[in-house]
PyMOL commands that place a pseudoatom at each C-alpha (Angstrom):
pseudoatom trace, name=CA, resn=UNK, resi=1, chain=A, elem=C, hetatm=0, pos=[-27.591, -61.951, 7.478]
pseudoatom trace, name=CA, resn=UNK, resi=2, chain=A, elem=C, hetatm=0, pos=[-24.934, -62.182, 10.403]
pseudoatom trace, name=CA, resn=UNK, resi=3, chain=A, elem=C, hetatm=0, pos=[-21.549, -63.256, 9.941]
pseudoatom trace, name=CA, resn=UNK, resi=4, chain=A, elem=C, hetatm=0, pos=[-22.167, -66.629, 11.982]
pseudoatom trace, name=CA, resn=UNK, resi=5, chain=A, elem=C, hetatm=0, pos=[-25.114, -67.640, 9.290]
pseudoatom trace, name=CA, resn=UNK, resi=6, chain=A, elem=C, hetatm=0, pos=[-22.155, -66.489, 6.491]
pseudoatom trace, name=CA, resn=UNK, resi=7, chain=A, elem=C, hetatm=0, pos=[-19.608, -68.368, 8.022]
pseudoatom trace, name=CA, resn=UNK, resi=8, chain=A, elem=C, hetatm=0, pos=[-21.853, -71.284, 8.734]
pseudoatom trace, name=CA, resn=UNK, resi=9, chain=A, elem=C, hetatm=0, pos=[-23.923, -71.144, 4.966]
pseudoatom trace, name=CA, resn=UNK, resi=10, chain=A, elem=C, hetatm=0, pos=[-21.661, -69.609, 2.645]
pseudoatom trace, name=CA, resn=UNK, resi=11, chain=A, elem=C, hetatm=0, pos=[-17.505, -70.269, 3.501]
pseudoatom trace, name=CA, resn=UNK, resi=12, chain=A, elem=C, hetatm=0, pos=[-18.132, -73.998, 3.172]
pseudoatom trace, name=CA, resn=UNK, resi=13, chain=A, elem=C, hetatm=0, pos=[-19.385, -73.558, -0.699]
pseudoatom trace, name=CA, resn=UNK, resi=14, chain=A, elem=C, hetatm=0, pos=[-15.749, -71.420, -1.206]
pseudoatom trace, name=CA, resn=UNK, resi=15, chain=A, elem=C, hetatm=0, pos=[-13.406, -74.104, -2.314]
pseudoatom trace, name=CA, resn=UNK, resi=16, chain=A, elem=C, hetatm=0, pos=[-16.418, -75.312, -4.505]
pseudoatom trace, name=CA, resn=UNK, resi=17, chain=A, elem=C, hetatm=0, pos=[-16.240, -72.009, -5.932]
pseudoatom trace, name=CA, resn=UNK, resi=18, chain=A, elem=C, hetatm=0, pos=[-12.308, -72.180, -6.795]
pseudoatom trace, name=CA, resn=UNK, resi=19, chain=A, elem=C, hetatm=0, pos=[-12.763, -75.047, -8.369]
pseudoatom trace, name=CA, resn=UNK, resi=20, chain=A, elem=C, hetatm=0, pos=[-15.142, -74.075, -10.588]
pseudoatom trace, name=CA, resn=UNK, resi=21, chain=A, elem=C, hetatm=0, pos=[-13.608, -70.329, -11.313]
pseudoatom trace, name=CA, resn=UNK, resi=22, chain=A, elem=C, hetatm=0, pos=[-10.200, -72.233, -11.571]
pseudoatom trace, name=CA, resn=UNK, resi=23, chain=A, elem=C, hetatm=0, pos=[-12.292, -74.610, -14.481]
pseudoatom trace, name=CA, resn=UNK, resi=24, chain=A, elem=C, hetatm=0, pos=[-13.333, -71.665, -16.265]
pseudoatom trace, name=CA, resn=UNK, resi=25, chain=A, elem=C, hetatm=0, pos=[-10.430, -69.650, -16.514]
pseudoatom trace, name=CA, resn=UNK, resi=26, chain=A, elem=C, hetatm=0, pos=[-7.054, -72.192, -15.851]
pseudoatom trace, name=CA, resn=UNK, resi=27, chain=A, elem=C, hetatm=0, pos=[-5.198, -69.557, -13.682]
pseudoatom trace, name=CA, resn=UNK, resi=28, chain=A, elem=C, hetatm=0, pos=[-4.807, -69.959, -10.045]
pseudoatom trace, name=CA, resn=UNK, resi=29, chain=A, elem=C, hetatm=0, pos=[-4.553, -66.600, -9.085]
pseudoatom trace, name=CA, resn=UNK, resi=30, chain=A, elem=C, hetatm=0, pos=[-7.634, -65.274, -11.231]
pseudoatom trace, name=CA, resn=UNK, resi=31, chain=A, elem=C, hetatm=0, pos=[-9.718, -68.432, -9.779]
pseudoatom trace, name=CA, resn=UNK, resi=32, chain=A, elem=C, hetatm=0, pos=[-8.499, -66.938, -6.394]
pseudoatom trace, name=CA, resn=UNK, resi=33, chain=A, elem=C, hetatm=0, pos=[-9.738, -63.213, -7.475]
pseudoatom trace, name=CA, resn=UNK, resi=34, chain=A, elem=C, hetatm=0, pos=[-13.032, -64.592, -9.005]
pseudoatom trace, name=CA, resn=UNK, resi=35, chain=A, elem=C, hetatm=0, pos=[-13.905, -66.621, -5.726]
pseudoatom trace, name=CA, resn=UNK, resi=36, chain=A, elem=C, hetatm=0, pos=[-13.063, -63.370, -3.569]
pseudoatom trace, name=CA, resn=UNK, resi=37, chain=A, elem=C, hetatm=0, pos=[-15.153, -61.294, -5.834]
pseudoatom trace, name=CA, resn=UNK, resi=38, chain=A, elem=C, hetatm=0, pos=[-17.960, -63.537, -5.736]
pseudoatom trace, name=CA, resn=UNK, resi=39, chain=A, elem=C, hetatm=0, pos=[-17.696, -64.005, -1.873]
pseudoatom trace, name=CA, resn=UNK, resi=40, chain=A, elem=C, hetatm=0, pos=[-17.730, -60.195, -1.568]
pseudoatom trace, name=CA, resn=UNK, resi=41, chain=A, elem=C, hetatm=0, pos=[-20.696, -60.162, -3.892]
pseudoatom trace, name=CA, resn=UNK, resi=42, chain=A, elem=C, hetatm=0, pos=[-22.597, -62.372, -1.562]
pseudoatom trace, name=CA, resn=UNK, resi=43, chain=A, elem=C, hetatm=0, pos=[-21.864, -60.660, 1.458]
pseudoatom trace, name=CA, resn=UNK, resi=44, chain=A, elem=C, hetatm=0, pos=[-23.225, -57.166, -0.066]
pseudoatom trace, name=CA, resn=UNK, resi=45, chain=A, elem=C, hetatm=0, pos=[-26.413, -58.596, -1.404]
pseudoatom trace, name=CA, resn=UNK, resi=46, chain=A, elem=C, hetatm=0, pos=[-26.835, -60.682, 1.407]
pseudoatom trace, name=CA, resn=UNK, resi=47, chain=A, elem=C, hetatm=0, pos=[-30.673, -58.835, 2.017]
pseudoatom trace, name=CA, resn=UNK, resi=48, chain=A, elem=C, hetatm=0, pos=[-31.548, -60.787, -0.804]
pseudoatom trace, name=CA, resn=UNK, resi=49, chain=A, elem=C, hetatm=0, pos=[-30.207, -64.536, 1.016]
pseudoatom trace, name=CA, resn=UNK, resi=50, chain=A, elem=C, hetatm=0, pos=[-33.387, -64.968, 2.875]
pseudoatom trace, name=CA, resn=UNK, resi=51, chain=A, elem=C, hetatm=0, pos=[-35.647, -64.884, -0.546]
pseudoatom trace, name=CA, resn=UNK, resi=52, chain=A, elem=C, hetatm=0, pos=[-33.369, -68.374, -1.621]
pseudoatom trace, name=CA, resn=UNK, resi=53, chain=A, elem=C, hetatm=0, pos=[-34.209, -71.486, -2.084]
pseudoatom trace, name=CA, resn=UNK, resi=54, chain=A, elem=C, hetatm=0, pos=[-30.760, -72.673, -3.379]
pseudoatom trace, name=CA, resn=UNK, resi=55, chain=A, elem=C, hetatm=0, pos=[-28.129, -70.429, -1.806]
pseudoatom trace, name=CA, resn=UNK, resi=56, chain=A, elem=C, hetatm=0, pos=[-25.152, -72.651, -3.021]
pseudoatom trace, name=CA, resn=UNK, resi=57, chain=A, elem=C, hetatm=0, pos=[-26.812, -72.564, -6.751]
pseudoatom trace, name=CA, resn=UNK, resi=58, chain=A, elem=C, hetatm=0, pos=[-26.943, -69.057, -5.880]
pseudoatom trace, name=CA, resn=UNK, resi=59, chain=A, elem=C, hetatm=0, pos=[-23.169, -68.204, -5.326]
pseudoatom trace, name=CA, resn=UNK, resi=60, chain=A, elem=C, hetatm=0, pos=[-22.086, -70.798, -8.208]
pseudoatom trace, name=CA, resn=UNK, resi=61, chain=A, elem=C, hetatm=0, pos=[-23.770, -68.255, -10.694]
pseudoatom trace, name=CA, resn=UNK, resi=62, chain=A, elem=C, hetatm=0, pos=[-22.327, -65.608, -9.325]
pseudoatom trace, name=CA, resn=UNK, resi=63, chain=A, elem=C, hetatm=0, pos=[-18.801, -67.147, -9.518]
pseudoatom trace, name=CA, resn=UNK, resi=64, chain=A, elem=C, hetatm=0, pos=[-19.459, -68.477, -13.380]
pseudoatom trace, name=CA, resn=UNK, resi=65, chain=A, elem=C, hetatm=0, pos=[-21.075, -64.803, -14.390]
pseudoatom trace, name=CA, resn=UNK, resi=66, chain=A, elem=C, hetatm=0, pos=[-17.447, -63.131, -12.918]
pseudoatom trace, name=CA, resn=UNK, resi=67, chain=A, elem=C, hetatm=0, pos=[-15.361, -65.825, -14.356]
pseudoatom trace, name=CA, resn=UNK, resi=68, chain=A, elem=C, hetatm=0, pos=[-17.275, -65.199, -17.413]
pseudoatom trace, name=CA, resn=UNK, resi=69, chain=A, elem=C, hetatm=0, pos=[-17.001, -60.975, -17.532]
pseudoatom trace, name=CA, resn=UNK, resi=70, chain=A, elem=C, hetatm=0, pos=[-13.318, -61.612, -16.908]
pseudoatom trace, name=CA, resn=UNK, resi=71, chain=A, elem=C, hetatm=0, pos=[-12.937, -63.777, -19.834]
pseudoatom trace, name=CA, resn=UNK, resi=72, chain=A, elem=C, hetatm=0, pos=[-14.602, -61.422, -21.880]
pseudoatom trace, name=CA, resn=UNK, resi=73, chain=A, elem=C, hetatm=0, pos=[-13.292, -58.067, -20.875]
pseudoatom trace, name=CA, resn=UNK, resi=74, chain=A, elem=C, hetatm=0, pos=[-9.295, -59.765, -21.253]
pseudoatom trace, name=CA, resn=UNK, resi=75, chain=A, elem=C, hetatm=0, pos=[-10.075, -61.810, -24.407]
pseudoatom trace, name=CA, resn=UNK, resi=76, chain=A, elem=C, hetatm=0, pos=[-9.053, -64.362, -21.802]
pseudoatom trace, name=CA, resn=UNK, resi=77, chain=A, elem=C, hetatm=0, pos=[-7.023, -67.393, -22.304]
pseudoatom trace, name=CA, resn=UNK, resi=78, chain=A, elem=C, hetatm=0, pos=[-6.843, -70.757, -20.606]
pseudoatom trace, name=CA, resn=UNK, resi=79, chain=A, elem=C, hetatm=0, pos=[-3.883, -71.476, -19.061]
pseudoatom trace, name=CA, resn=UNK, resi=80, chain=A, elem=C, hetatm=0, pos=[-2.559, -75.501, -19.845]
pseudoatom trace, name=CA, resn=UNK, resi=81, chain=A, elem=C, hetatm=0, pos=[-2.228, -76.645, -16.175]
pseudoatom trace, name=CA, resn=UNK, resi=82, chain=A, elem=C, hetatm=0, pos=[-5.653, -77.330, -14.974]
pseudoatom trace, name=CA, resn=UNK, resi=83, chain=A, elem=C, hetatm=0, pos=[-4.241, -80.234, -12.867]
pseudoatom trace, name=CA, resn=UNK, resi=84, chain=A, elem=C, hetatm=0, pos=[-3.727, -78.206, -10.524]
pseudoatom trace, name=CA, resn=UNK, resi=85, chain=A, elem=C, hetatm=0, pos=[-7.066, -78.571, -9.374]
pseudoatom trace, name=CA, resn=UNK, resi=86, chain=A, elem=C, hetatm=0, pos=[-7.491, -81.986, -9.472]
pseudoatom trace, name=CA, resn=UNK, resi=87, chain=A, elem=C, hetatm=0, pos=[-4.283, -82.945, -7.654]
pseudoatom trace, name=CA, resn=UNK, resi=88, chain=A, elem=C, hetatm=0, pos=[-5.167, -84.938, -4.675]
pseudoatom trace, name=CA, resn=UNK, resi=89, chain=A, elem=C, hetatm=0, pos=[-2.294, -86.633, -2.564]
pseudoatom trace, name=CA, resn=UNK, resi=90, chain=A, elem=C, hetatm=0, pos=[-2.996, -90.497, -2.844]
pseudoatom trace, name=CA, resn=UNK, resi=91, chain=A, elem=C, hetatm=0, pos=[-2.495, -92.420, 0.569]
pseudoatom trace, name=CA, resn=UNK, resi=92, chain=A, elem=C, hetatm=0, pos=[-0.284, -95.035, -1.202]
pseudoatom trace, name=CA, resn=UNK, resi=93, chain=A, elem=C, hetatm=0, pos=[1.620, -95.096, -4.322]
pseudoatom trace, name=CA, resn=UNK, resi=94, chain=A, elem=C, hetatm=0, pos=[0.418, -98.456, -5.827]
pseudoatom trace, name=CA, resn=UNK, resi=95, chain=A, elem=C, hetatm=0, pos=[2.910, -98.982, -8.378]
pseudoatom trace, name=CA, resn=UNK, resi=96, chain=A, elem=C, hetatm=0, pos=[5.255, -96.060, -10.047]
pseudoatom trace, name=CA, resn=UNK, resi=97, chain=A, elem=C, hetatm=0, pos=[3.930, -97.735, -13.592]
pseudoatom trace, name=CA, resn=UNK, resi=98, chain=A, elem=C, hetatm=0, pos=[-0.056, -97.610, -12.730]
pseudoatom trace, name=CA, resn=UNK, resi=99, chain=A, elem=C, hetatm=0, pos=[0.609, -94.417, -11.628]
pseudoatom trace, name=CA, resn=UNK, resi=100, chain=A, elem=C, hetatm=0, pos=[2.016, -92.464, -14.657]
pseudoatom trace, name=CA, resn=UNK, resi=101, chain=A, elem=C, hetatm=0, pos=[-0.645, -94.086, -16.205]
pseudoatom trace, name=CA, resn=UNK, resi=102, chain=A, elem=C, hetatm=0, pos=[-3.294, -92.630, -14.358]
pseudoatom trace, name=CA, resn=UNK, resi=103, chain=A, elem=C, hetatm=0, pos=[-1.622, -89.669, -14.964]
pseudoatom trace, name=CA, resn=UNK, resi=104, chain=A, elem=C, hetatm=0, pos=[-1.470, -90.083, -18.773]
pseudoatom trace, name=CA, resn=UNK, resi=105, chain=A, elem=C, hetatm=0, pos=[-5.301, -91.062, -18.582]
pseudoatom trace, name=CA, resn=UNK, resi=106, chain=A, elem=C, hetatm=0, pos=[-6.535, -87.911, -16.485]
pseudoatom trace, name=CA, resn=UNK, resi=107, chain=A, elem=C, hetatm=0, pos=[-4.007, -85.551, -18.320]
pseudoatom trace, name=CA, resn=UNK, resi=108, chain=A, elem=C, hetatm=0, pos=[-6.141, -86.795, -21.753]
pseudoatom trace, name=CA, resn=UNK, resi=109, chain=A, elem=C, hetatm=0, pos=[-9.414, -86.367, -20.384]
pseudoatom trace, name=CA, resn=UNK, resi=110, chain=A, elem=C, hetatm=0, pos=[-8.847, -82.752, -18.331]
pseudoatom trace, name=CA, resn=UNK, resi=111, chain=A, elem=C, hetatm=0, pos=[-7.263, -81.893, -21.845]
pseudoatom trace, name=CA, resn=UNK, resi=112, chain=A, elem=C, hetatm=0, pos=[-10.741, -82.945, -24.269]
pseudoatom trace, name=CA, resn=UNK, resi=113, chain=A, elem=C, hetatm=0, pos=[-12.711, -81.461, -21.093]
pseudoatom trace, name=CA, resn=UNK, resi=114, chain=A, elem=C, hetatm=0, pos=[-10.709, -78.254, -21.555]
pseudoatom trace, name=CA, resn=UNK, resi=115, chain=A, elem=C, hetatm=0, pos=[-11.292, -78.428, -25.038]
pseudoatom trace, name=CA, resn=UNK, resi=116, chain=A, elem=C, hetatm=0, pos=[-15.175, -78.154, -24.950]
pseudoatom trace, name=CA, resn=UNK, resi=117, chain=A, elem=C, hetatm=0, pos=[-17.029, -74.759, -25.347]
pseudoatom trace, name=CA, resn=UNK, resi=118, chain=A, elem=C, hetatm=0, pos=[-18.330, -73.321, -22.725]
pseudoatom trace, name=CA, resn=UNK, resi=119, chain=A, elem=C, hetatm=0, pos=[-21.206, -74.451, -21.763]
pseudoatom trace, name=CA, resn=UNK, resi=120, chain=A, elem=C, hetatm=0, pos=[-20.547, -77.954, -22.020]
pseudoatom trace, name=CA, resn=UNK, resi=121, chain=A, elem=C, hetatm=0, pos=[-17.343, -77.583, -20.081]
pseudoatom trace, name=CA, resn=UNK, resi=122, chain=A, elem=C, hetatm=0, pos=[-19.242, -75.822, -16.745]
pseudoatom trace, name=CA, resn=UNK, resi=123, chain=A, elem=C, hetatm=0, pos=[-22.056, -78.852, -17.459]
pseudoatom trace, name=CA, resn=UNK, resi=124, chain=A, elem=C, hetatm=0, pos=[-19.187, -81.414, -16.892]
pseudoatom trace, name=CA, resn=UNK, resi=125, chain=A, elem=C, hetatm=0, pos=[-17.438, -79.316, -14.053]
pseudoatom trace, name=CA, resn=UNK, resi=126, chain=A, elem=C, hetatm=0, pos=[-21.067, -78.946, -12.024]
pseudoatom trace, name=CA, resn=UNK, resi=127, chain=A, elem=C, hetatm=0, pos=[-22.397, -82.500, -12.350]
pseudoatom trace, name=CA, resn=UNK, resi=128, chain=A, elem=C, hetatm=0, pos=[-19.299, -84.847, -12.844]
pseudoatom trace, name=CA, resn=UNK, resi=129, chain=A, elem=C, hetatm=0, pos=[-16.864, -83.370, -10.423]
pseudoatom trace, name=CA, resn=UNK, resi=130, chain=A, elem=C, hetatm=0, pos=[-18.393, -80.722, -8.122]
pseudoatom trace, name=CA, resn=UNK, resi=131, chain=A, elem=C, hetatm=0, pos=[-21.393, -83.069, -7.788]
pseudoatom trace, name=CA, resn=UNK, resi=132, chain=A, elem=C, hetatm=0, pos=[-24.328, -80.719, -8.214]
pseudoatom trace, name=CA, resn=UNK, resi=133, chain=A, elem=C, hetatm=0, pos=[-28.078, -82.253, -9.159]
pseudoatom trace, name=CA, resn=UNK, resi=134, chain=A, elem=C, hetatm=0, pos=[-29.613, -81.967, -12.240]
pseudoatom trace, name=CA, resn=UNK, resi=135, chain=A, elem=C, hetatm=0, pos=[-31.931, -78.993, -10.953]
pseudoatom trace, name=CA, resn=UNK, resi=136, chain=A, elem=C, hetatm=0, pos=[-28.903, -77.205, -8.916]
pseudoatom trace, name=CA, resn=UNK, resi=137, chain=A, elem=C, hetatm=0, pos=[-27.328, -76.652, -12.144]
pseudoatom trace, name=CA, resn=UNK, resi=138, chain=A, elem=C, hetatm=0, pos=[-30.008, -75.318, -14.241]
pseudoatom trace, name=CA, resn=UNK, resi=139, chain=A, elem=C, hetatm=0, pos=[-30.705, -72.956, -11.010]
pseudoatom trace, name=CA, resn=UNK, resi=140, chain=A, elem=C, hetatm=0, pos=[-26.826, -72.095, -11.372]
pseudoatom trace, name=CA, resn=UNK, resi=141, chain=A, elem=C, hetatm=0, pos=[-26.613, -71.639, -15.137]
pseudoatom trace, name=CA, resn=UNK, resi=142, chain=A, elem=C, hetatm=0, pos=[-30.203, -70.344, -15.715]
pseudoatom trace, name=CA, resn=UNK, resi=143, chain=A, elem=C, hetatm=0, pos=[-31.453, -73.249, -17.909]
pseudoatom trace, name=CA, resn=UNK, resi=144, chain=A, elem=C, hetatm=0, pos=[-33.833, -75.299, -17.998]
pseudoatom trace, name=CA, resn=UNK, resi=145, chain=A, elem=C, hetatm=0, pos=[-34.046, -79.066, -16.648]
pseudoatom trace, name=CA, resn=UNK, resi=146, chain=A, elem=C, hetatm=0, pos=[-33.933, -80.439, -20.297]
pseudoatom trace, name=CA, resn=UNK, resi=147, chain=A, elem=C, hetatm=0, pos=[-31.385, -77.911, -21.192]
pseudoatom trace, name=CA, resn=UNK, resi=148, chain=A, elem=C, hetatm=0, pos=[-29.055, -79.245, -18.552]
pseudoatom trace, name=CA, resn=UNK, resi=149, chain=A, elem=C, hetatm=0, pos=[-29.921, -82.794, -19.176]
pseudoatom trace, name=CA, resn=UNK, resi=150, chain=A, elem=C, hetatm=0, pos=[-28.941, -82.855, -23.425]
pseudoatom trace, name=CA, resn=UNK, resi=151, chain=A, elem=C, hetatm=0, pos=[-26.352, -80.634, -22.866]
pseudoatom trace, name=CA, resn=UNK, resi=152, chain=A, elem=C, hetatm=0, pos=[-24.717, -82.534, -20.147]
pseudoatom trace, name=CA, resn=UNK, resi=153, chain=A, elem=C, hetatm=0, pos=[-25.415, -85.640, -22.742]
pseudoatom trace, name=CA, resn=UNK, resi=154, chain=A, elem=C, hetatm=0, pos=[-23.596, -83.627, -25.505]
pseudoatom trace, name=CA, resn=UNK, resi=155, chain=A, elem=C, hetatm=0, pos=[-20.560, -83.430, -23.672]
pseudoatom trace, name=CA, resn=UNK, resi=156, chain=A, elem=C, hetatm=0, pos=[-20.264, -86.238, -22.371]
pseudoatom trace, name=CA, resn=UNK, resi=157, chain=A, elem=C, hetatm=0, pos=[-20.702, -88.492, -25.971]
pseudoatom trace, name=CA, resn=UNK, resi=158, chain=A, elem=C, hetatm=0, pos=[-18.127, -85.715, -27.324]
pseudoatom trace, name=CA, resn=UNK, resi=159, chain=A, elem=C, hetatm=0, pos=[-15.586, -86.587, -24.069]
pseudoatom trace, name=CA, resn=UNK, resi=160, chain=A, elem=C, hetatm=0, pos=[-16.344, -90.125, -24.849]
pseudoatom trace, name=CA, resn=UNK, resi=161, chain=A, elem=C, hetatm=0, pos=[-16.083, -89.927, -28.553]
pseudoatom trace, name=CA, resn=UNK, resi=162, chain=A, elem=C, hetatm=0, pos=[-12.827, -87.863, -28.835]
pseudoatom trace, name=CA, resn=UNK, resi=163, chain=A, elem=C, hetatm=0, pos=[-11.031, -90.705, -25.898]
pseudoatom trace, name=CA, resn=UNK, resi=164, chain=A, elem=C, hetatm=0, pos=[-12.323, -93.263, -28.411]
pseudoatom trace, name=CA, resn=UNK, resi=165, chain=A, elem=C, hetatm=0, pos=[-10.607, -91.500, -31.181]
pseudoatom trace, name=CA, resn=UNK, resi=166, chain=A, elem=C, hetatm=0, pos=[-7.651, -90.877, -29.388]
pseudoatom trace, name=CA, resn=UNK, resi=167, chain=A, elem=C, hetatm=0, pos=[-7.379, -94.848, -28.030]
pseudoatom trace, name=CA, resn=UNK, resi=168, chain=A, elem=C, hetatm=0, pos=[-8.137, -95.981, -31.885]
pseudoatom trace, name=CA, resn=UNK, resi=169, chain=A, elem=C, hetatm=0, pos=[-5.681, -93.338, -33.189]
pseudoatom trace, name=CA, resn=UNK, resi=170, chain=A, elem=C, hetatm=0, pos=[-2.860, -93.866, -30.828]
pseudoatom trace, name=CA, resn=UNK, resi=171, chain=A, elem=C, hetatm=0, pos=[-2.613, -89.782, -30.036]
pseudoatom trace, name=CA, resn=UNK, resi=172, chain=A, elem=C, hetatm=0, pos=[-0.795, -89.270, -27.246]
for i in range(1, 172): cmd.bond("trace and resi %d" % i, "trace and resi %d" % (i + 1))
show_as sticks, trace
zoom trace
């Protein structure tokens, strides 16, 4: 592989990456490590790019296997501001009131999201914000198509389920 076909195949897929370290492990900085890591890892094994079908699957399992050895190895813990990488600068304010509402509302459902194990919590970060298909994510967490589909139905009745709860119960 040449560094145009990296440049051209690969960099795009790196703030992809972020987000999806910065899921995993809540830290900026360590999101920033994991995604250099992975990026390096891809450029040494990049013999093995040509024998892909998915190469974007390809360096999301590579990011999510890192994230997950650092984890491990520090007995890792999540840091509370994930917002971070969800902030995106609106055009407009509508209204200062609609606003911290939103806020309120996204604040909740990053915090149940954050709250899931593992595996449900990548399932929610690959399909519902990072976009992937159903297939690119069991290529990317090494599961089967049915895995990925009740899984990713799992979390999302628990998200749904614990909002509910929290609506009914008035828990702010």
């Amino acid at each position: 592989m040449s560094i145009e076909l990296f440049l051209t195949q690969v960099m795009p897929v790196k703030q992809k990456l972020y987000r999806f370290a910065f899921r995993l492990l809540g830290n900026e900085e360590d999101a920033k490590d994991i995604t250099q890591d992975a990026l390096m890892k891809v450029w040494h094994q990049k013999e093995r790019m040509h024998e892909l079908n998915n190469l974007e699957a390809w360096c999301m399992r590579i990011t999510r296997n890192l994230a997950l050895d650092k984890m491990k190895s520090m007995k890792y813990r999540r840091a509370d501001d994930i917002d971070k990488a969800y902030d995106v600068p609106a055009a407009q304010q509508p209204d200062p009131q609609q606003s911290a509402e939103k806020r309120d509302v996204m604040k909740k459902v990053h915090s149940v999201i954050n709250g899931l194990p593992e595996k449900y919590r990548s399932l929610v970060q690959l399909r519902d914000i990072d976009g992937f298909s159903y297939q690119e994510i069991a290529d990317i967490l090494d599961i089967t198509l049915d895995e990925v589909k009740v899984n990713l139905h799992r979390a999302r009745k628990t998200v749904r389920e614990q909002l509910k709860n929290m609506q009914v119960y008035g828990i702010q």
